[in-house]
C-alpha positions in Angstrom: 131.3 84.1 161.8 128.1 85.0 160.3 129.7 88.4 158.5 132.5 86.1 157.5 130.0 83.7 155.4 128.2 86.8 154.4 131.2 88.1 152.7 132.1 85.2 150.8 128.9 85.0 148.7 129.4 88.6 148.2 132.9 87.6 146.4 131.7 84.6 144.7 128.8 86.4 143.2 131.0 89.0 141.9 133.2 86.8 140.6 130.4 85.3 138.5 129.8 88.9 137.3 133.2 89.4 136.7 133.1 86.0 134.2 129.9 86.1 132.6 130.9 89.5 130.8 134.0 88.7 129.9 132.7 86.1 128.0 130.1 88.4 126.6 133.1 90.5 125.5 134.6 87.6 124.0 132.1 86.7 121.9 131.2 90.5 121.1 134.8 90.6 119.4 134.8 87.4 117.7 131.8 87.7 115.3 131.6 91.5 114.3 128.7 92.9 113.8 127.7 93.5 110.6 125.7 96.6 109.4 122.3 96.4 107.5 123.3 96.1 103.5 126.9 95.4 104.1 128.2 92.1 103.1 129.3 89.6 105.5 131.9 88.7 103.2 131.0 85.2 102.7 131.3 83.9 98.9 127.7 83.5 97.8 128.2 81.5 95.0 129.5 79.0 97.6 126.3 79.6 100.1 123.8 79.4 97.5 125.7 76.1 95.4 124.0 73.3 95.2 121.0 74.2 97.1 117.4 75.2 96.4 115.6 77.8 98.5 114.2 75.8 101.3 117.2 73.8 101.6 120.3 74.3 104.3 123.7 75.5 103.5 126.9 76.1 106.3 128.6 79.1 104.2 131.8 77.4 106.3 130.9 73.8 104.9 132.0 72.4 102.2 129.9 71.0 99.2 128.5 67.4 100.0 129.4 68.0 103.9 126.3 68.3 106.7 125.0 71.2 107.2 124.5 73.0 110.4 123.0 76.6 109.0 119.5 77.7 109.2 117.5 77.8 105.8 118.9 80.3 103.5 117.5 83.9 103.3 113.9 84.4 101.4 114.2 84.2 97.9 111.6 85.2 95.2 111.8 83.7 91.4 111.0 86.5 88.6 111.2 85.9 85.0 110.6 88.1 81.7 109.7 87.4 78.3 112.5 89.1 75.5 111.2 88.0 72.4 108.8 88.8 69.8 105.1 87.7 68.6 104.2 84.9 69.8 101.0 82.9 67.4 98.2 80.6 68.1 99.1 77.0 67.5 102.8 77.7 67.9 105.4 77.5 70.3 107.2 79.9 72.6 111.0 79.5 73.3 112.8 78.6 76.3 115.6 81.1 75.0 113.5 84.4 74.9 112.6 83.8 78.9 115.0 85.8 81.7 114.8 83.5 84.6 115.7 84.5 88.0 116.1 83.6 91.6 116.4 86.5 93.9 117.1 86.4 97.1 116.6 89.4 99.9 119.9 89.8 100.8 120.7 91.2 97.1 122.0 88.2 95.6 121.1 87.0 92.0 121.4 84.2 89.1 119.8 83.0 86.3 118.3 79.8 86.9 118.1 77.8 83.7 116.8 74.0 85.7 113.4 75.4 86.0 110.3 73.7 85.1 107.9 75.2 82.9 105.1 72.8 81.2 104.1 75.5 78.9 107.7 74.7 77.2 107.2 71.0 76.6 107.2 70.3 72.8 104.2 69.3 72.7 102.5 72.9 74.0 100.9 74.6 71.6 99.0 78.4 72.3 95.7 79.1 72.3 94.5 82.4 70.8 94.9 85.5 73.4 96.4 85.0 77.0 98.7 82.3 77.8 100.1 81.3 81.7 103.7 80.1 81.8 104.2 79.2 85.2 108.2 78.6 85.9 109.1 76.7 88.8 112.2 76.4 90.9 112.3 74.2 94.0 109.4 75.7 96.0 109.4 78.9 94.0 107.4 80.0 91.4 106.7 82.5 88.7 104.4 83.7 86.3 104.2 85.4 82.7 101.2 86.1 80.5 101.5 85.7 76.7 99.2 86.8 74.1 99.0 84.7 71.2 98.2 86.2 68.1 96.1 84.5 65.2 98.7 84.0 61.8 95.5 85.4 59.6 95.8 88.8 60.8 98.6 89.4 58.8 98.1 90.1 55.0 100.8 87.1 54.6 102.1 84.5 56.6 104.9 84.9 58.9 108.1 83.5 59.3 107.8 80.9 62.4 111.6 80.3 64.0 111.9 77.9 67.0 115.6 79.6 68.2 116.3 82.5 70.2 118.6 84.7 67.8 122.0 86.0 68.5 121.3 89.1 66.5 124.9 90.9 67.0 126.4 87.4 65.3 124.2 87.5 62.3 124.5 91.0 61.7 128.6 90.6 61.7 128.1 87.8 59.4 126.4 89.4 57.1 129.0 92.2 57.6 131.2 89.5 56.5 129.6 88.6 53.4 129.1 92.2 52.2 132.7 92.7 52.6 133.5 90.2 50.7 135.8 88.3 53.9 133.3 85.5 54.1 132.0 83.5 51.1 128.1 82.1 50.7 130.0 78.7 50.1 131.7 79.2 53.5 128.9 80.5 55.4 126.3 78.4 54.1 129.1 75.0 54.4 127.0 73.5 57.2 123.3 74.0 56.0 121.6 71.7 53.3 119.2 72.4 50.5 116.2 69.8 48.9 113.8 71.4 46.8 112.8 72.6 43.1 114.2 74.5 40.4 114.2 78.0 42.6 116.4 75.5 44.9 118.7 74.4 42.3 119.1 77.8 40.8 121.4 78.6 43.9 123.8 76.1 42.2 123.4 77.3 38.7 124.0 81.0 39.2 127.2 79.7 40.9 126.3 81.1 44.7 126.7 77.4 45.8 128.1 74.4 44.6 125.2 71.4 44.5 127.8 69.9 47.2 124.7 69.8 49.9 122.0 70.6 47.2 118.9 67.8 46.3 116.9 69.7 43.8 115.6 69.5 40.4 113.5 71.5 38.1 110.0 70.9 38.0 109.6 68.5 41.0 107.5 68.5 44.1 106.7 66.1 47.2 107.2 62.8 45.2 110.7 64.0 44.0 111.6 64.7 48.2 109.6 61.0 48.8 111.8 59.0 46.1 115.3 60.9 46.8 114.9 60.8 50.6 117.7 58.9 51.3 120.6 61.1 49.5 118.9 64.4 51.2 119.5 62.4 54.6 122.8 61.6 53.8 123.5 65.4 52.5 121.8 67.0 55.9 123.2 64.8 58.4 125.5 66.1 60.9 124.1 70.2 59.6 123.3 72.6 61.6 119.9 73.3 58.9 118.1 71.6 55.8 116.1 74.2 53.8 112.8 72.2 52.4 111.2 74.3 49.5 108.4 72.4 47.2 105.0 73.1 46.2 104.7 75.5 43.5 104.8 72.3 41.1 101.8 70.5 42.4 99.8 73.5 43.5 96.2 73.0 42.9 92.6 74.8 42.4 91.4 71.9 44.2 91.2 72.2 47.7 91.3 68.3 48.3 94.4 68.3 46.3 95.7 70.9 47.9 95.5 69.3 51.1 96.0 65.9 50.2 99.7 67.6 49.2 100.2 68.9 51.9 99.3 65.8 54.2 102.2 64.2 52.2 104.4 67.3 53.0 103.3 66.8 56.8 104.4 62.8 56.4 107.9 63.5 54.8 109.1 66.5 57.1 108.3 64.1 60.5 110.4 61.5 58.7 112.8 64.2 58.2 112.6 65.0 62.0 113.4 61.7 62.9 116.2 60.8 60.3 118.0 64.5 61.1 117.4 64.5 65.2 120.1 67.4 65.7 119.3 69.0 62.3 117.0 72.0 62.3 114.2 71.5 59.5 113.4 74.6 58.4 110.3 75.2 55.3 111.0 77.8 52.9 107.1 78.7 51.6 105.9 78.8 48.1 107.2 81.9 46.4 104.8 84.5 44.9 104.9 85.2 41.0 105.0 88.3 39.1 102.0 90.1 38.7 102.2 89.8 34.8 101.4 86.0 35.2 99.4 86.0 38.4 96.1 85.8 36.0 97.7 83.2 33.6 96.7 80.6 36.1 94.4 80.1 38.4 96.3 77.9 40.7 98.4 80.9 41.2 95.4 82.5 43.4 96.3 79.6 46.2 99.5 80.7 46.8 99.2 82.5 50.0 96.3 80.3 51.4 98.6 77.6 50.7 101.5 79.2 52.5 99.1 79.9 55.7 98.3 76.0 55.5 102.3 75.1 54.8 102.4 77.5 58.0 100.2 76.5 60.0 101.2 72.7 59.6 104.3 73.5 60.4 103.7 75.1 63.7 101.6 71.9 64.5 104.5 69.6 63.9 107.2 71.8 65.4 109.4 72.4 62.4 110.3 76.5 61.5 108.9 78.5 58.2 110.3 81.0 56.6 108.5 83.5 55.3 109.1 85.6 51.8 106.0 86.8 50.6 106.0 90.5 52.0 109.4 90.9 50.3 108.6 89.9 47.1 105.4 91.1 46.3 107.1 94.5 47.0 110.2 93.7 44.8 108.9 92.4 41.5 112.1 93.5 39.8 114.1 90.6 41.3 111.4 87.9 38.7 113.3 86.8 35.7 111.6 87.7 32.1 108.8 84.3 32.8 107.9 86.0 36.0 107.8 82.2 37.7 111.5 82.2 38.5 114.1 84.8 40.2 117.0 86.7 39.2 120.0 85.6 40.6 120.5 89.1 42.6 117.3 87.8 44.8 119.9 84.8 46.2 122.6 87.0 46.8 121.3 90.0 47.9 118.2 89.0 49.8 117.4 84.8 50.2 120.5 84.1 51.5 120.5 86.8 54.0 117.8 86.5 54.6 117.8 82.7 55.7 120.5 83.8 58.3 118.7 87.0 59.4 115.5 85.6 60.6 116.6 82.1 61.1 120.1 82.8 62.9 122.1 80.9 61.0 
């Protein structure tokens, strides 16, 4: 009796055995087992959609269904600065940063809905090292920018608030030199207000006055009293081109800046009245050296520029910057050495504007 009892619990304890590994074999051959670096296969566009690091994803699940899977794998944020000199007072752009989420298992993607409160438009630089600290869900990065005082440089320099596409300006301009694109049709969705040296684009015949507001000898009070019509001219372009000042340019500093106080007044209406149009201030051109002593107001030219500049950069609208050029290419004056030769339009201004600008 007693070795009858003794060999059923021998049985059923093998037969426990027996089940428990082939259940362990079971489940050895349902889930292979995947090596170190290999990809599980899954889609991880689909595991990582939708979700912050932190957060919980089912690979299996579908979006906006509950999910079951433990929080994702680690992830680190990294980010790198692409563009150029960066200036005290100014602005850096959200385009020349390389954001990135990483995550340990070797998947990447640019994260573009970060926050960064170094990029809100009212940030402005201080001189030398700058934080930018770029957060993502519970992730965060940082970048260190050295601003760079505008007076440094013997003259002021252009200020542009765009990351440039420079392969698409280049072909342009390959267009243009070829002769399979026209100034009229590449300049057909940018606007023009200024003086004579703004008009003169319409009287050499490089562009019709079509989206033109100039006339000769004007200034700020000309842009003040024909406000309306350069409005009506910019809106809907992708750029209006504001160049005044030579006009009014004083040897009095509290003129000087009283004229540029009204400059300051008209471009923030101009910002408000053109919302999707970029504003962009063309400085005061140089002269030729054979007049530069004929006046003394002509002395004030760069100071003024670094003050058009530097107001510019405190308001948020872009500068472009010709002095450099043209102090190095006095043949492109015409014979009164105050006004230029039509060659300087086509063959640098123009280019010029799309170069650095990215139009």
């Amino acid at each position: 009796m007693q070795i009858a009892m003794v060999a059923g619990l021998v049985t059923m304890l093998v037969c426990g055995i027996v089940t428990i590994g082939l259940m362990l074999f079971s489940n050895l051959f349902a889930e292979p087992l995947i090596a170190p670096g290999v990809s599980s296969g899954y889609d991880h566009t689909n595991i990582y959609e939708n979700i912050t690091p932190g957060q919980t994803r089912n690979p299996d699940s579908q979006v906006g269904e509950e999910t079951t899977e433990a929080i994702p794998p680690e992830g680190m944020l990294t980010v790198e600065y692409t563009g150029g000199t960066v200036y005290t007072g100014g602005q850096a752009i959200a385009g020349n940063f390389n954001v990135k989420l990483k995550m340990d298992d070797g998947y990447e993607k640019v994260i573009n809905d970060y926050e960064c409160a170094q990029l809100a438009p009212d940030y402005r630089m201080t001189e030398g090292d700058n934080v930018f600290e770029f957060r993502y869900g519970e992730l965060s990065a940082k970048i260190v920018l050295n601003a760079v005082d505008i007076r440094v440089f013997a003259y002021p320099p252009s200020y542009v608030l765009r990351k440039i596409d420079l392969t698409s300006v280049q072909e342009k301009i390959n267009q243009i030199d070829s002769g399979a694109l026209s100034y009229e049709q590449a300049f057909s969705n940018i606007s023009f207000t200024g003086d004579s040296q703004i008009k003169a684009l319409a009287v050499d015949r490089i562009l019709s006055m079509n989206r033109i507001v100039a006339e000769n000898g004007e200034s700020y009070d000309y842009l003040a009293k024909h406000f309306d019509e350069v409005v009506a001219k910019a809106l809907g372009t992708d750029a209006l081109i504001v160049h005044y000042g030579i006009n009014t340019l004083s040897t009095s500093a509290d003129e000087r800046q009283k004229r540029i106080n009204q400059y300051r007044e008209l471009l923030l209406r101009l910002k408000e009245a053109l919302p999707g149009t970029r504003i962009i201030v063309s400085g005061v051109f140089p002269v030729h050296y054979s007049i530069f002593g004929k006046q003394d107001r002509f002395v004030y030219i760069i100071e003024y520029d670094y003050a058009l500049l530097e107001m510019c950069m405190e308001i948020g609208v872009e500068y472009l910057s010709d002095n450099a050029y043209m102090m190095e290419h006095q043949e492109l004056f015409s014979h009164d050495g105050l006004h230029l030769r039509p060659e300087f339009y086509s063959q640098y201004w123009l280019k010029n504007i799309i170069l650095t600008m990215g139009l």
